[in-house]
VEXLO-258594 format. One record per atom (N, C-alpha, C, O): x, y, z; residue in three letters. Coordinates in steps of 0.001 Angstrom, whole numbers, padded with zeros to 6 digits, always signed. Layout:
BEGIN
XYZALA ...
***
This chain:
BEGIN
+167665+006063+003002UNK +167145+005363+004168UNK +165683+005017+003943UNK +165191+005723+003063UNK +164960+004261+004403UNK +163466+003655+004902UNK +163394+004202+005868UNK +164267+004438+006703UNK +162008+004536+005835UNK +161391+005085+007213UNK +160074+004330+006708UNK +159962+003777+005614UNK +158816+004434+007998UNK +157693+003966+008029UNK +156859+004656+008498UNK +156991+005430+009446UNK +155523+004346+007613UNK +154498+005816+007422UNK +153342+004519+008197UNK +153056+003425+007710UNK +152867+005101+009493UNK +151335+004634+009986UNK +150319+004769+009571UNK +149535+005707+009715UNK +150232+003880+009033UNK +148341+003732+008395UNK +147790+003063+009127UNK +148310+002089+009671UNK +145722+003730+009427UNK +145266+003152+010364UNK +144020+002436+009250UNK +143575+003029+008267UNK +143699+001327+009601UNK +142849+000593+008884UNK +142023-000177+009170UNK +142391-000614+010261UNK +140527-000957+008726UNK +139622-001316+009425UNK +140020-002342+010426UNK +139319-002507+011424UNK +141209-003114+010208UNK +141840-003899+011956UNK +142567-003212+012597UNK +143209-003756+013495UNK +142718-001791+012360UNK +143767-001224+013372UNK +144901-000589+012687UNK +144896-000153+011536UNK +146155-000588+013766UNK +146717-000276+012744UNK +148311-000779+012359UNK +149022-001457+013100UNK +148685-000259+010988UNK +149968-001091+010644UNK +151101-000328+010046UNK +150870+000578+009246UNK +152607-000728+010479UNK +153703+000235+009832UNK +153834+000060+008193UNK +153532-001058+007776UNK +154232+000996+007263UNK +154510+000374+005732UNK +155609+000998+005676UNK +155508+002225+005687UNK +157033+000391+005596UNK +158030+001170+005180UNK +158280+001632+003912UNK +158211+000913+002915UNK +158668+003203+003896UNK +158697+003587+002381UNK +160308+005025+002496UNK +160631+005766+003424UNK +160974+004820+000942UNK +161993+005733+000625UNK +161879+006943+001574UNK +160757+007449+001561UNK +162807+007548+002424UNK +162928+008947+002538UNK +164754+009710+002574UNK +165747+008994+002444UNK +164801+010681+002699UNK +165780+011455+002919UNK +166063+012044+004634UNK +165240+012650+005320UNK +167204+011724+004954UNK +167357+012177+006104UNK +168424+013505+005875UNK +169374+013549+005093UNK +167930+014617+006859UNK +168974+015752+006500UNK +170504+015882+007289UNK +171060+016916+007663UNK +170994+014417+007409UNK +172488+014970+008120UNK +173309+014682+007200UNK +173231+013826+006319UNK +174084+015407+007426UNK +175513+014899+006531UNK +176186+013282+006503UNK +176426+012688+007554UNK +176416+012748+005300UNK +176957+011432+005504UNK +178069+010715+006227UNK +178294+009550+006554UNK +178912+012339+006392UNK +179936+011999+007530UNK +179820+011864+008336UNK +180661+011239+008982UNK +178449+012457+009019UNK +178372+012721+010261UNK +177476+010769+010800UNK +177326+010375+011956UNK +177173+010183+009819UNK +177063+009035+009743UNK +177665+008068+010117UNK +177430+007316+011062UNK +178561+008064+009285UNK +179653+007449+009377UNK +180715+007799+010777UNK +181463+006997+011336UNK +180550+008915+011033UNK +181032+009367+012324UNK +180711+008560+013522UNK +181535+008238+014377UNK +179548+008279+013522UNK +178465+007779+014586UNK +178756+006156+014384UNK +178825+005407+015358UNK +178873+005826+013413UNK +179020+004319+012639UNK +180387+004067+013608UNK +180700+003263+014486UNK +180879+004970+013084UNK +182712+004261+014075UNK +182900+004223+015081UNK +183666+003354+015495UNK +182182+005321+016153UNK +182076+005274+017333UNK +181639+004071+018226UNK +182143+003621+019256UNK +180304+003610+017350UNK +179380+002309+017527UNK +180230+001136+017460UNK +179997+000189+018210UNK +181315+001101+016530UNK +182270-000300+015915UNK +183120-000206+017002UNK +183444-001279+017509UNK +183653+001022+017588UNK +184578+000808+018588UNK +183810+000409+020061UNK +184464-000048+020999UNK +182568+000604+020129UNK +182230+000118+021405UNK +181773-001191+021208UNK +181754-001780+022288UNK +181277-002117+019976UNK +181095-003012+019913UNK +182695-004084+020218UNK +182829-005135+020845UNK +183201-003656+019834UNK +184906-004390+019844UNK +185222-003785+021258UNK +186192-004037+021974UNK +184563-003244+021405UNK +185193-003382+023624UNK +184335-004041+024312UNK +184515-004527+025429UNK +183197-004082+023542UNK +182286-005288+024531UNK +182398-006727+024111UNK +181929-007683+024729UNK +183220-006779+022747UNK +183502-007812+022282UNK +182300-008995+021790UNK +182137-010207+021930UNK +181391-007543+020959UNK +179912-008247+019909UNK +180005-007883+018523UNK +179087-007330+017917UNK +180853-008121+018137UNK +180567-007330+016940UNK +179193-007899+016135UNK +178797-007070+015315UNK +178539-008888+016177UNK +177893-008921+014727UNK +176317-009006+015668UNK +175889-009723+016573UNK +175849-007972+014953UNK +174211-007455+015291UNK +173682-007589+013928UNK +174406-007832+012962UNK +172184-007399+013851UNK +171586-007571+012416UNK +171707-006648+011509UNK +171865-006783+010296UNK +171576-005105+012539UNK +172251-004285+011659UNK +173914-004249+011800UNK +174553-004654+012772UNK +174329-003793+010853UNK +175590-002713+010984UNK +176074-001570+011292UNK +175386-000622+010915UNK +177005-001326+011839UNK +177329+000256+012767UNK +176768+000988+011823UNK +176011+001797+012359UNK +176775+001083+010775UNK +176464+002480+009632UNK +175287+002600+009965UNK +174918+003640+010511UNK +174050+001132+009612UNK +172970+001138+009914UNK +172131+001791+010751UNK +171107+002437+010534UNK +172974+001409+012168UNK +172789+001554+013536UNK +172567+003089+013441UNK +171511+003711+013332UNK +174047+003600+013522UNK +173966+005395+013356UNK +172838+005730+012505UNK +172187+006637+013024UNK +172393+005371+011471UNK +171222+006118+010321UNK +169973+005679+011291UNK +169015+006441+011154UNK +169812+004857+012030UNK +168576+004580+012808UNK +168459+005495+013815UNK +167508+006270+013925UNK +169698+005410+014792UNK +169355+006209+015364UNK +169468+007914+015030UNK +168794+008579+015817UNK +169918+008397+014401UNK +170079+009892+013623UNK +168774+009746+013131UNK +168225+010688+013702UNK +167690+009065+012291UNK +166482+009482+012153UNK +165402+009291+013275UNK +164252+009730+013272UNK +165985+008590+014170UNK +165215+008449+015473UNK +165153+010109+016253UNK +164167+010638+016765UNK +166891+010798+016095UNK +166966+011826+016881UNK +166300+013155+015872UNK +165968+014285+016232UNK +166269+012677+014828UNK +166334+013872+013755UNK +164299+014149+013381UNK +163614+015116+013051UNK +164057+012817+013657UNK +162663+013142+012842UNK +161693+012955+014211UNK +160609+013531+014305UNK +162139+012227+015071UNK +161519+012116+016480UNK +160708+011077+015988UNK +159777+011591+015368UNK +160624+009631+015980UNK +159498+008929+014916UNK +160138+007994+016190UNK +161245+007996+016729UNK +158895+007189+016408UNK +158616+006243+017278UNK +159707+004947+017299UNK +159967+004527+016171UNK +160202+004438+018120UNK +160923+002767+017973UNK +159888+002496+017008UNK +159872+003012+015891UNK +159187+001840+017356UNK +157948+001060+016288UNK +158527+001426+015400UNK +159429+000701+014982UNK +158168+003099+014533UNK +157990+003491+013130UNK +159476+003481+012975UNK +159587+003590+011754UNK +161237+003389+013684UNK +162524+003323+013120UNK +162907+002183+012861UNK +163912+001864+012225UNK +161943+001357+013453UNK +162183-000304+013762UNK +161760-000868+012800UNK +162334-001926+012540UNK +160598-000435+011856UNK +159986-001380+010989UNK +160642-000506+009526UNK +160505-000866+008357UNK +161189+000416+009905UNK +161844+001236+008491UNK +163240+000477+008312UNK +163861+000551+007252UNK +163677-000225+009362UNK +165267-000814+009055UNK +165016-002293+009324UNK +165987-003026+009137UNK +163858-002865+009739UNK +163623-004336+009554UNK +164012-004945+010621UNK +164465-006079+010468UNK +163931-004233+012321UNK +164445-004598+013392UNK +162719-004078+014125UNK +161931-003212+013745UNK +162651-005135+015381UNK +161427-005277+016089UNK +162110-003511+016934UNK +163115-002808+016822UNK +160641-003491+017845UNK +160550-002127+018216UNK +161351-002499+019716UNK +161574-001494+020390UNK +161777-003717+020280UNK +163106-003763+021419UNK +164171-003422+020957UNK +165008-002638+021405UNK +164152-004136+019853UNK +166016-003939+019584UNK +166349-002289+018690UNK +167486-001836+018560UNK +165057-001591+018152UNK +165342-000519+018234UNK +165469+000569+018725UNK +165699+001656+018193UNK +165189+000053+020652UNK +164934+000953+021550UNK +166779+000584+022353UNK +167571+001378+022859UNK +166863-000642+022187UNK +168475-001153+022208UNK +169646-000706+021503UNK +170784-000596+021959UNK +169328-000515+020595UNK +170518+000609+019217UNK +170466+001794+020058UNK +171450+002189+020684UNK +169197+002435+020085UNK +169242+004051+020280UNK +169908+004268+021751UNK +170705+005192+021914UNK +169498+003241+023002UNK +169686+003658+024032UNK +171185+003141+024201UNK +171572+003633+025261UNK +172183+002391+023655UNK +173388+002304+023410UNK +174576+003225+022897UNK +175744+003485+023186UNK +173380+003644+021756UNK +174154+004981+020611UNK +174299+006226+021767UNK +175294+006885+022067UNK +172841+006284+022319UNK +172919+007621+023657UNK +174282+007872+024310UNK +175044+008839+024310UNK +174320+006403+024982UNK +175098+005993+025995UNK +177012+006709+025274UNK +177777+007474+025861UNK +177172+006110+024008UNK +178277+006446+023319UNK +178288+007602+023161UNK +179294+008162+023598UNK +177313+008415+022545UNK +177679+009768+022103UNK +177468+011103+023595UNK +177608+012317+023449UNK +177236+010634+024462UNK +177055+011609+025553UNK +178403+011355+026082UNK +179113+012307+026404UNK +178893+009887+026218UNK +180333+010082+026757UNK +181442+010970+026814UNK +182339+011286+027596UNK +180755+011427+024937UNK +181712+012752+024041UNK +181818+013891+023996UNK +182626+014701+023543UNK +180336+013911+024849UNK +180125+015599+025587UNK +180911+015962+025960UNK +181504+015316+026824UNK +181422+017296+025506UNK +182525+018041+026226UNK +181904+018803+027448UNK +180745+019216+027417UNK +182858+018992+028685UNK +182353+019697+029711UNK +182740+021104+029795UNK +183782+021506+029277UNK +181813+021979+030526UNK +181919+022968+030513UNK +183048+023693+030587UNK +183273+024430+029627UNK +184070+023671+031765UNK +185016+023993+031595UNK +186034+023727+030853UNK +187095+024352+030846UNK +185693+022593+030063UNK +186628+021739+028656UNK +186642+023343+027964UNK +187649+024034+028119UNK +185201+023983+027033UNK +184828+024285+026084UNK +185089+025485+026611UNK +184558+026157+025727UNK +185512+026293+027393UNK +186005+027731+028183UNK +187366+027852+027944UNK +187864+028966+027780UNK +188079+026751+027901UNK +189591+026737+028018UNK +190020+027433+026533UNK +191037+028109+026373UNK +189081+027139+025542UNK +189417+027699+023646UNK +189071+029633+024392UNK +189463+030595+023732UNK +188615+029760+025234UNK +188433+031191+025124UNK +189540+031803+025414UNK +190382+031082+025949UNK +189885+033113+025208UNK +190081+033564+026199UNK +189610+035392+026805UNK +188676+036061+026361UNK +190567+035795+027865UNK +190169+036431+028705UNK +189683+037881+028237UNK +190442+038778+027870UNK +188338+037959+028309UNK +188067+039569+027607UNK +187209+038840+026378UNK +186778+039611+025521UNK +186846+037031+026175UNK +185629+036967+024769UNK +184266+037032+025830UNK +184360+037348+027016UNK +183346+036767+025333UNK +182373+036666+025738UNK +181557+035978+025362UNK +181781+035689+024187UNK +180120+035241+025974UNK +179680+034168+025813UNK +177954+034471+025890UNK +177459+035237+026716UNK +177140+033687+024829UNK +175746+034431+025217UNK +175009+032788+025501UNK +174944+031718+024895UNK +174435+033481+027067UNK +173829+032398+028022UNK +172291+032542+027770UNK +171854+033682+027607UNK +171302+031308+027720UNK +170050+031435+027393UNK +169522+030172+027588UNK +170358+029275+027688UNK +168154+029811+027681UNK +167927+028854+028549UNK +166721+028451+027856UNK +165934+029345+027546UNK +166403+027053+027515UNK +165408+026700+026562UNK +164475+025357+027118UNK +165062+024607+027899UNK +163503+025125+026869UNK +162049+024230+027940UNK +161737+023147+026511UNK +161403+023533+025391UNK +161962+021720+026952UNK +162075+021067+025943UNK +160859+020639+026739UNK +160598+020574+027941UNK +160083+020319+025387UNK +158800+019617+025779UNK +158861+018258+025922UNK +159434+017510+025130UNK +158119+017827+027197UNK +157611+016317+027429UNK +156244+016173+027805UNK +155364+017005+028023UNK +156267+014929+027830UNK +155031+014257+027570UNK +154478+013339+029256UNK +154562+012173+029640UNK +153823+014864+029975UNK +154094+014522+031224UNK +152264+014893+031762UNK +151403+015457+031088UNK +152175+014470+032836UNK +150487+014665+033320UNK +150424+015590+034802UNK +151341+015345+035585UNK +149829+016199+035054UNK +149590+017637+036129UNK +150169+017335+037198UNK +150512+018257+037937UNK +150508+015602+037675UNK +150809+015315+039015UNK +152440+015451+038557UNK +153067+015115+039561UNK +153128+015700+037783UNK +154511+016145+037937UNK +154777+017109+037664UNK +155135+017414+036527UNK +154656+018128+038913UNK +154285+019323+039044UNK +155675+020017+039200UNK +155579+021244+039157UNK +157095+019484+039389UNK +158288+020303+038948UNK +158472+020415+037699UNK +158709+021527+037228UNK +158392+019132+036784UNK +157948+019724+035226UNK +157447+020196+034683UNK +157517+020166+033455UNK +156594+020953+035439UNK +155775+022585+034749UNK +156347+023585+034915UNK +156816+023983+035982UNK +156383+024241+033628UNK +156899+025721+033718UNK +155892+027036+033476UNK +155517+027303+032334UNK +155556+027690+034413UNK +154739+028571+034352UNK +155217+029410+033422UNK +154379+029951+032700UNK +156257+029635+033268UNK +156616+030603+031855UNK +155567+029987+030390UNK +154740+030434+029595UNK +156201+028824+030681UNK +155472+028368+029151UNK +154046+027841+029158UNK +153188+027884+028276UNK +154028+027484+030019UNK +152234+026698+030295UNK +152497+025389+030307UNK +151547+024767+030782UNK +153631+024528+029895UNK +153358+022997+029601UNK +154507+022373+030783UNK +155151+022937+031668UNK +154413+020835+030301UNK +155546+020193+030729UNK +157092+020429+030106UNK +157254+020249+028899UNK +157997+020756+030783UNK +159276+020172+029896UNK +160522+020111+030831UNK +160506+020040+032060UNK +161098+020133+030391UNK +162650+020319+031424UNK +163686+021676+030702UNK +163629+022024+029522UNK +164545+022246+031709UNK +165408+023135+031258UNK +166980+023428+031079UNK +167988+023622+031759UNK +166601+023348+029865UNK +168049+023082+029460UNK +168823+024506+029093UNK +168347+025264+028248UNK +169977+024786+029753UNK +170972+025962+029626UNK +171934+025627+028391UNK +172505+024556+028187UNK +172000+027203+027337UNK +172772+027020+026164UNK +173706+028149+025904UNK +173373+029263+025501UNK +174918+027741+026179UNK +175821+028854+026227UNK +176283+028818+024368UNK +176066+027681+023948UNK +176582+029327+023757UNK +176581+029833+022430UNK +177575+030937+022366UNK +177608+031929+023095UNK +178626+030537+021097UNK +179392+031443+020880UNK +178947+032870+020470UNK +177828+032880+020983UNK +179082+034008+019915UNK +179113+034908+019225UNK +178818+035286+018280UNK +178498+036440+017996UNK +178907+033804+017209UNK +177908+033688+016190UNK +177149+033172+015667UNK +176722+032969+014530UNK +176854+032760+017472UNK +175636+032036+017512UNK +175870+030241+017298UNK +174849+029657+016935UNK +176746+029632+017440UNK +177379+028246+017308UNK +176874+027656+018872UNK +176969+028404+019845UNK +176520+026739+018965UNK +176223+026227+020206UNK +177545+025724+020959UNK +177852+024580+020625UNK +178410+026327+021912UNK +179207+025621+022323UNK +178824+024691+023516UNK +179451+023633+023566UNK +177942+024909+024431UNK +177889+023739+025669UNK +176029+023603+025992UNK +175091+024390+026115UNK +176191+022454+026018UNK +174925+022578+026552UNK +174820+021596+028279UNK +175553+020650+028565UNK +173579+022247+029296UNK +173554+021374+029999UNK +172335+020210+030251UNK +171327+019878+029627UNK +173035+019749+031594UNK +172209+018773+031631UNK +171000+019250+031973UNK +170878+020422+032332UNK +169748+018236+031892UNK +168150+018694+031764UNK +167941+018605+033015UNK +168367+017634+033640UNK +167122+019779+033723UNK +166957+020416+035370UNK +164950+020202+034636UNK +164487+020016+033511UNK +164469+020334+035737UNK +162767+020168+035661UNK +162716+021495+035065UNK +163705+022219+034956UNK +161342+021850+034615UNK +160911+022482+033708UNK +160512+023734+034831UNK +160538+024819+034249UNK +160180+023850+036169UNK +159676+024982+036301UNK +161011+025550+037297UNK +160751+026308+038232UNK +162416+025133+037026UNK +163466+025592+037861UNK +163806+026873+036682UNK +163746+026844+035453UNK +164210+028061+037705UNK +164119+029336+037105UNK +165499+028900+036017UNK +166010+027791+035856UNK +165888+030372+035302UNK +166872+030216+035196UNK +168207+030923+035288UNK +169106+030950+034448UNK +168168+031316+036116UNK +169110+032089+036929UNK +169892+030785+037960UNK +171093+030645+038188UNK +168834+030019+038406UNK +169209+029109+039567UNK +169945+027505+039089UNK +170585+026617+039652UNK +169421+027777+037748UNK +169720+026351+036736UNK +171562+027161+036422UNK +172606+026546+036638UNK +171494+028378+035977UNK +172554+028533+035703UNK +173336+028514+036677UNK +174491+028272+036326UNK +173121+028756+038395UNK +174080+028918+039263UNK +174486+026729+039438UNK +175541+026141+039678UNK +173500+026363+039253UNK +173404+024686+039673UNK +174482+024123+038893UNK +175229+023176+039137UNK +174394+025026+037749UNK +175188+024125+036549UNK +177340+024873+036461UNK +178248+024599+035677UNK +177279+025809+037673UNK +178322+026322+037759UNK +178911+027120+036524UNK +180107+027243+036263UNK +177755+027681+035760UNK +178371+028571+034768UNK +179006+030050+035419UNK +180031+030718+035284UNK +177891+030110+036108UNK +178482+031651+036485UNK +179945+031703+037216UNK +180693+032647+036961UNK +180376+030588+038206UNK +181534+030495+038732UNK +182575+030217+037465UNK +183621+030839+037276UNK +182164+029372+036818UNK +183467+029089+035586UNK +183625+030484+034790UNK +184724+031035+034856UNK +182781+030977+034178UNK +182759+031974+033447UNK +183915+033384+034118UNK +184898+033920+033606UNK +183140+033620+035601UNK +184132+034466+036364UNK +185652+033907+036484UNK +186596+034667+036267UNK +185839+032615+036820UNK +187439+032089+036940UNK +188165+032401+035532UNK +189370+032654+035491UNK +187456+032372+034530UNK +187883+032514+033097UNK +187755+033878+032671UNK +188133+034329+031590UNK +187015+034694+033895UNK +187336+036600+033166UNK +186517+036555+031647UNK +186881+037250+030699UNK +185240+035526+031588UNK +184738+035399+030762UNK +182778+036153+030138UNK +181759+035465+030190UNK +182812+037101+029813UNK +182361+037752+029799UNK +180503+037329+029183UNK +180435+037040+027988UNK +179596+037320+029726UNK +178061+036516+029812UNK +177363+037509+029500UNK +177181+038507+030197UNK +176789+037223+028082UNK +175456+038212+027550UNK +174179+037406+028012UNK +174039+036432+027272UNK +173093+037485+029087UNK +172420+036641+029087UNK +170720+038364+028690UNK +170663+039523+028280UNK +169891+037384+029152UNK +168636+038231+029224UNK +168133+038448+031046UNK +168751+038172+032074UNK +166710+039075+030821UNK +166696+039573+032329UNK +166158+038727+033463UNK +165928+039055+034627UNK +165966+037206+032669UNK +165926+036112+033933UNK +167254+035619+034374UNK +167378+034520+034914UNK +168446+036581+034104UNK +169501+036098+034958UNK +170032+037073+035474UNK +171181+037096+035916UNK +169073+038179+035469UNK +169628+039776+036563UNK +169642+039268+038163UNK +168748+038728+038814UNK +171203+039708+038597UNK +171272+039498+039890UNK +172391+038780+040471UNK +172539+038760+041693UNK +173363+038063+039509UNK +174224+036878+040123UNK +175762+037954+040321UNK +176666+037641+041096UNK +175795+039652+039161UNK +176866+040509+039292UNK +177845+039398+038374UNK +177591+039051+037221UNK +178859+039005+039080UNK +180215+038384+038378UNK +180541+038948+037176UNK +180796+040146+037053UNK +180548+038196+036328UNK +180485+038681+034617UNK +179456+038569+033938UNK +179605+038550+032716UNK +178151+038464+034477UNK +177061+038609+033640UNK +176465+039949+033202UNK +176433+040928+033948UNK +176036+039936+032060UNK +175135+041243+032144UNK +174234+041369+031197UNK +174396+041059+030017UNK +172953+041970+031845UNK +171599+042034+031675UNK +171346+043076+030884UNK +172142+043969+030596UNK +169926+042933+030430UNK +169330+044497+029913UNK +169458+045419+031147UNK +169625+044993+032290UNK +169355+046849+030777UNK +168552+047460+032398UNK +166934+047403+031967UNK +166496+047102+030856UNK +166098+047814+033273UNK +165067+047458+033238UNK +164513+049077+032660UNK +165125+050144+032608UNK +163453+048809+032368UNK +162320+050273+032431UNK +163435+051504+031441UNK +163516+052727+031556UNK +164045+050709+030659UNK +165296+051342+029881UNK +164733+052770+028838UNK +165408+053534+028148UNK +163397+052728+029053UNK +162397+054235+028500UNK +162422+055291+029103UNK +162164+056338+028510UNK +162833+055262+030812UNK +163000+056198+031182UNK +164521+056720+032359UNK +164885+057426+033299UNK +164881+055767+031417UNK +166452+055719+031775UNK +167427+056984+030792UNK +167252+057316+029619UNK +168250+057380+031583UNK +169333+058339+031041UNK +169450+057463+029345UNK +168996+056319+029304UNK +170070+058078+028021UNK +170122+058062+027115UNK +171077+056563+026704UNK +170913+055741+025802UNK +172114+056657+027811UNK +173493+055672+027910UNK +172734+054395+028003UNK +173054+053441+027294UNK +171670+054326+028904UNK +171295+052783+029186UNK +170136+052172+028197UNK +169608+051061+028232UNK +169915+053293+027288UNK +169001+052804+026364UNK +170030+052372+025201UNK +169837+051311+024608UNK +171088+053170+024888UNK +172372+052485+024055UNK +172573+051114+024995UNK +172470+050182+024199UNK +172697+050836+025687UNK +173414+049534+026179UNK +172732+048706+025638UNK +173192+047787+024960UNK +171016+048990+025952UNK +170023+047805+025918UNK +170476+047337+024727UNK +170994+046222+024656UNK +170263+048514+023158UNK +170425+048542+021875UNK +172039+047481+021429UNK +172197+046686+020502UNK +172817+047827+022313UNK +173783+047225+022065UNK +174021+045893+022101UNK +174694+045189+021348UNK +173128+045525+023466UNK +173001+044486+024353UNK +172053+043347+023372UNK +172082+042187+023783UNK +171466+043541+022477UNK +170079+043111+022229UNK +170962+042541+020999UNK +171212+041353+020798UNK +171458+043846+020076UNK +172546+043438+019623UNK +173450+042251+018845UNK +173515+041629+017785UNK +174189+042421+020337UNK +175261+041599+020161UNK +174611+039978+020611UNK +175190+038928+020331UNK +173436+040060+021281UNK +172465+038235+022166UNK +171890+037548+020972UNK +171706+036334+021065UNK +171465+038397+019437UNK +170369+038012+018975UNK +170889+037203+017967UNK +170047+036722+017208UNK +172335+036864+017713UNK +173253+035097+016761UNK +172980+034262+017869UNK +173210+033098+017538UNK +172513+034361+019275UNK +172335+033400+020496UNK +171257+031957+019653UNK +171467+030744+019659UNK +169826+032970+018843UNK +168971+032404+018481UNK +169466+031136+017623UNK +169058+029979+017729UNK +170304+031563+016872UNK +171088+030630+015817UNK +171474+029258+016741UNK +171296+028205+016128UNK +171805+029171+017654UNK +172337+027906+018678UNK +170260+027593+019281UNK +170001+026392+019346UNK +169720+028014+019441UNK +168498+027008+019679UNK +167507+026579+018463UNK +166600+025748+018518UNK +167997+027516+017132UNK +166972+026820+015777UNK +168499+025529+015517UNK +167892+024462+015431UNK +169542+025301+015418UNK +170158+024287+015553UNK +170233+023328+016225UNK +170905+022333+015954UNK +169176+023582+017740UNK +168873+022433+019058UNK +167907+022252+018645UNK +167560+021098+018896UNK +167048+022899+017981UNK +165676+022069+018124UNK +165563+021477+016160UNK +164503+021057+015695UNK +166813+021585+015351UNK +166211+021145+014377UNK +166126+019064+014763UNK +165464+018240+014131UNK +166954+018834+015852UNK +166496+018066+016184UNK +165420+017679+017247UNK +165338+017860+018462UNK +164432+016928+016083UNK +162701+017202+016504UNK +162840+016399+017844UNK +162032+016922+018611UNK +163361+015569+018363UNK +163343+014568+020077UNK +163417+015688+020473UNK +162617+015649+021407UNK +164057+017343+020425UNK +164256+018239+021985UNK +162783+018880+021713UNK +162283+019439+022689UNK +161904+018866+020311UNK +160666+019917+020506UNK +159813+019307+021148UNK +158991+020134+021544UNK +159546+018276+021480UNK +158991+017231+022685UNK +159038+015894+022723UNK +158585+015061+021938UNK +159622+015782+023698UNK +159944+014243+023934UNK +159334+013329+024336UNK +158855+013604+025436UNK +159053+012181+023947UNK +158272+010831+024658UNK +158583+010339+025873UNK +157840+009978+026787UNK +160254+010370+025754UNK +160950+009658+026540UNK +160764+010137+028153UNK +160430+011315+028280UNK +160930+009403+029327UNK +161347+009565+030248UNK +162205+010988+030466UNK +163121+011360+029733UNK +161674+011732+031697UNK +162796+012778+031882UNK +164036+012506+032328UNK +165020+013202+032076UNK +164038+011147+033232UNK +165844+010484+033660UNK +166237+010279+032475UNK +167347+009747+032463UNK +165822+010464+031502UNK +166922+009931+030087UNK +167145+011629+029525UNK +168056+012018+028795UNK +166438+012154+029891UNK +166813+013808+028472UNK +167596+014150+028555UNK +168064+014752+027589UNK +168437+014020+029911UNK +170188+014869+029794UNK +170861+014049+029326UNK +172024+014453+029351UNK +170789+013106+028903UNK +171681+011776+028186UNK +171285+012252+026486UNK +172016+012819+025673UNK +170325+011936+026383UNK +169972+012619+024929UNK +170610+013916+024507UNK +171482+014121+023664UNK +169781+014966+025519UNK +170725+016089+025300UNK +172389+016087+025187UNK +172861+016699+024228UNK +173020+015634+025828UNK +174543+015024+025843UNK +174782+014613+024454UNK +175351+015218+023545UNK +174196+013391+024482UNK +174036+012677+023060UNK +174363+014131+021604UNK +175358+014363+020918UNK +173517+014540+021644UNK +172609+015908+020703UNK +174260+016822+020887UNK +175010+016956+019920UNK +174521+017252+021982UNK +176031+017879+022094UNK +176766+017355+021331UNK +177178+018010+020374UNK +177125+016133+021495UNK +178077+015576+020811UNK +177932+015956+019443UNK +178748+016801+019074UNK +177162+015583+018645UNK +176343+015872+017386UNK +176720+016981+016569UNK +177295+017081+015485UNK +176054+018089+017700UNK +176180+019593+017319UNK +177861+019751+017384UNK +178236+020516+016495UNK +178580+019411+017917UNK +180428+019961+018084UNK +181142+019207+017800UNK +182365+019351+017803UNK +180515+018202+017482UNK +182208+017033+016803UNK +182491+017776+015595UNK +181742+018595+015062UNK +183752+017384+015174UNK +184736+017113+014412UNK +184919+015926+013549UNK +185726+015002+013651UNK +183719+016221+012420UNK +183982+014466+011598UNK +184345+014885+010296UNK +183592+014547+009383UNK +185172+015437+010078UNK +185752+016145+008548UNK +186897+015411+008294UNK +187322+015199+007158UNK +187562+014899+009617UNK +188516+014092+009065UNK +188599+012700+009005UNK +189559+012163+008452UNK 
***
């Protein structure tokens, strides 16, 4: 692929496209490529300047390296509209594919268990949007809930809630805790989700001067949460969730998008 490196110079400044490597798999390319060909043949356009393959590699280094329209636009030889037109199309396709929560519960069953955890994607926001601050973290972002298998595989993610909504309350909004209980499905979360009972369960607190049993739990507990990590260094190796430019009405579409990504099936 081409990408484009910003150089600033005595008029300012200008894109130079030059060789790079993108780190996804080529299937997963081509994956994205076909998806694109089938929505072009339902809108009945097929011929754009790029090509579906194209398209997908633009936008996959758009999602992968976080690099400006401008800098994806002048790396594939398309102005910085029509590369804000690919990406926000490609969105549109690959969030469709998001599986829903209770889709991705139905592979369980009764007696597995699921580790819940909750992650603050940075944006690019100013003091007067004051629900997108999260006092946990100090900055702007929004919060996104990540339920994760066991070994640590990202199975669901949700949609993006403002950045300073707890997360206990993001998880009740997003109906995990009700699905999880209908499914007898068992929730390792941490101690910002002590309190909802059902099937969740927490550290205990002040576990130093607790009977011997609840300091095993913690140990156990800590445990069995810590492959959880493995499902958010896999969300954020795509650089758009470590902070975003974009609009916050677009991040749960992205995020969606990013789902799709992380759980398809393009081997065959």
């Amino acid at each position: 692929m081409v990408i484009s490196l910003n150089t600033t110079t005595g008029r300012g400044a200008s894109l130079v496209p030059y060789p790079s490597m993108l780190d996804v798999p080529h299937e997963l390319v081509e994956h994205v490529g076909w998806l694109i060909y089938a929505r072009r043949r339902e809108l009945n356009s097929p011929w754009r300047k790029l090509g579906c393959f194209k398209q997908a590699l633009l936008v996959l280094a758009h999602l992968r390296r976080n690099e400006t329209f401008a800098q994806v636009g002048a790396g594939f030889g398309v102005s910085e509209a029509t590369a804000w037109r690919y990406v926000d199309e490609t969105l549109e396709v690959l969030a469709a594919w998001a599986p829903g929560l209770r889709e991705v519960l139905l592979g369980l069953g009764e007696g597995d268990f699921v580790i819940l955890d909750g992650t603050l994607i940075g944006t690019d926001r100013v003091a007067a949007d004051e629900p997108y601050y999260s006092m946990k973290h100090r900055k702007h972002g929004v919060n996104v809930q990540v339920i994760a298998t066991p070994d640590g595989t990202p199975l669901w993610l949700s949609r993006a809630l403002p950045g300073r909504t707890h997360d206990l309350t993001a998880a009740r909004a997003h109906g995990i805790v009700q699905a999880c209980l209908t499914r007898q499905i068992l929730i390792l979360a941490d101690r910002a989700y002590q309190g909802p009972g059902a099937t969740v369960r927490t550290p205990y607190y002040h576990h130093s001067i607790q009977p011997l049993h609840y300091q095993q739990f913690n140990r156990d507990h800590a445990r069995l949460r810590a492959p959880g990590e493995r499902a958010f260094a896999q969300l954020k190796s795509w650089r758009i969730l470590r902070r975003a430019r974009c609009s916050t009405n677009r991040l749960s579409r992205t995020v969606q998008a990013i789902h799709t990504l992380l759980t398809c099936d393009y081997s065959g």
